[in-house]
N, C-alpha and C positions, 0 to 999 in steps of 0.2 A: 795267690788268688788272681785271676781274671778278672779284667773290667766289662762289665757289662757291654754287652753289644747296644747300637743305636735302635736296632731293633727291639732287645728286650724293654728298652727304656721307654720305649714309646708306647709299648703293650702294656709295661706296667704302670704308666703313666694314664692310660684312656683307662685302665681298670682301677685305680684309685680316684682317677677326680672327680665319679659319681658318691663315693663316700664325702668327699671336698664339700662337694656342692650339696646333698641331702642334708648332710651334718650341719651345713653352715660352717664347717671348719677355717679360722681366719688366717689362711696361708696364700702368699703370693705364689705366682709360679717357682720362683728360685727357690723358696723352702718345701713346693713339693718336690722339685728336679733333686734337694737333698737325698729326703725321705726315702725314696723311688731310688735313689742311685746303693743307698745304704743298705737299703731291704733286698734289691739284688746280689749284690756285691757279699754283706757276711751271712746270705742264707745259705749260702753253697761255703764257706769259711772252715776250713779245721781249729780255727782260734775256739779258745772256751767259751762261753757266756760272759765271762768278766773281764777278756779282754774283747772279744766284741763291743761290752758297753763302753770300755775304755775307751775303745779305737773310735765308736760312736762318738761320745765327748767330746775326743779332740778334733772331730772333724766337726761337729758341732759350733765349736771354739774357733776354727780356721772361716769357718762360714760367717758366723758375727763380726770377728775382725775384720773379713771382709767387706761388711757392709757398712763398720763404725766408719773404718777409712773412706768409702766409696760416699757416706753421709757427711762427714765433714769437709771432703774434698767438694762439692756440692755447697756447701752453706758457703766455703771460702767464696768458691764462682760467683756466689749469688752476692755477694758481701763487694766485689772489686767490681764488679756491673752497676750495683748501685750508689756507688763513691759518683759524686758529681765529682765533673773534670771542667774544666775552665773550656769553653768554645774557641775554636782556631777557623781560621778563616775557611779552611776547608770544612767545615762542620756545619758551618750557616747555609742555609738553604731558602730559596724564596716560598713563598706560600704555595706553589704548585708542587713542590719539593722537586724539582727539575735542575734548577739551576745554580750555581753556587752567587752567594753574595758578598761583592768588594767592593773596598773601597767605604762609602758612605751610605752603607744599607742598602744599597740601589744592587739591582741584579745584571749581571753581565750582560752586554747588550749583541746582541748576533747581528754581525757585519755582512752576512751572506744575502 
């Protein structure tokens, strides 16, 4: 089988996302870029029907795992961002947020 040209995808892409959008159907772009890459790909297929749906499935399967990871890797992000960290000197800032502050709260004083 042949992968779909960038061409066909984008044709069969602008002619499904008015069903998308009339339907209301609730798919992000990456689960129509699926749909659209699948519907290409095993329409032209010598596979049966039953392994088409198979092959479907497991490409189905490879798409959510992808996203479980890409979702948890994200919550970790979001998780080590929000751990307060102890302030170091370089951290402190004055109220203009320009200048770093040492010493005894006081903001470095420019000699120039």
């Amino acid at each position: 089988m042949t992968e779909p040209s960038q061409d066909e995808l984008m044709n069969a892409s602008a002619a499904f996302l008015p069903f998308v959008q009339r339907w209301d159907l609730p798919l992000n772009p990456e689960d129509m870029d699926q749909i659209v890459w699948a519907l290409l790909l095993y329409s032209r297929s010598p596979l049966s029907w039953e392994e088409i749906a198979a092959a479907a499935h497991r490409q189905i399967d490879v798409h959510e795992e992808g996203n479980r990871r890409m979702s948890e890797a994200m919550t970790q992000a979001a998780k080590r961002r929000s751990v307060p960290h102890e302030a170091t000197d370089g951290d402190r800032r004055d109220v203009a947020g320009q200048r770093p502050i040492t010493g005894q709260g006081q903001p470095d004083v420019d000699e120039t």
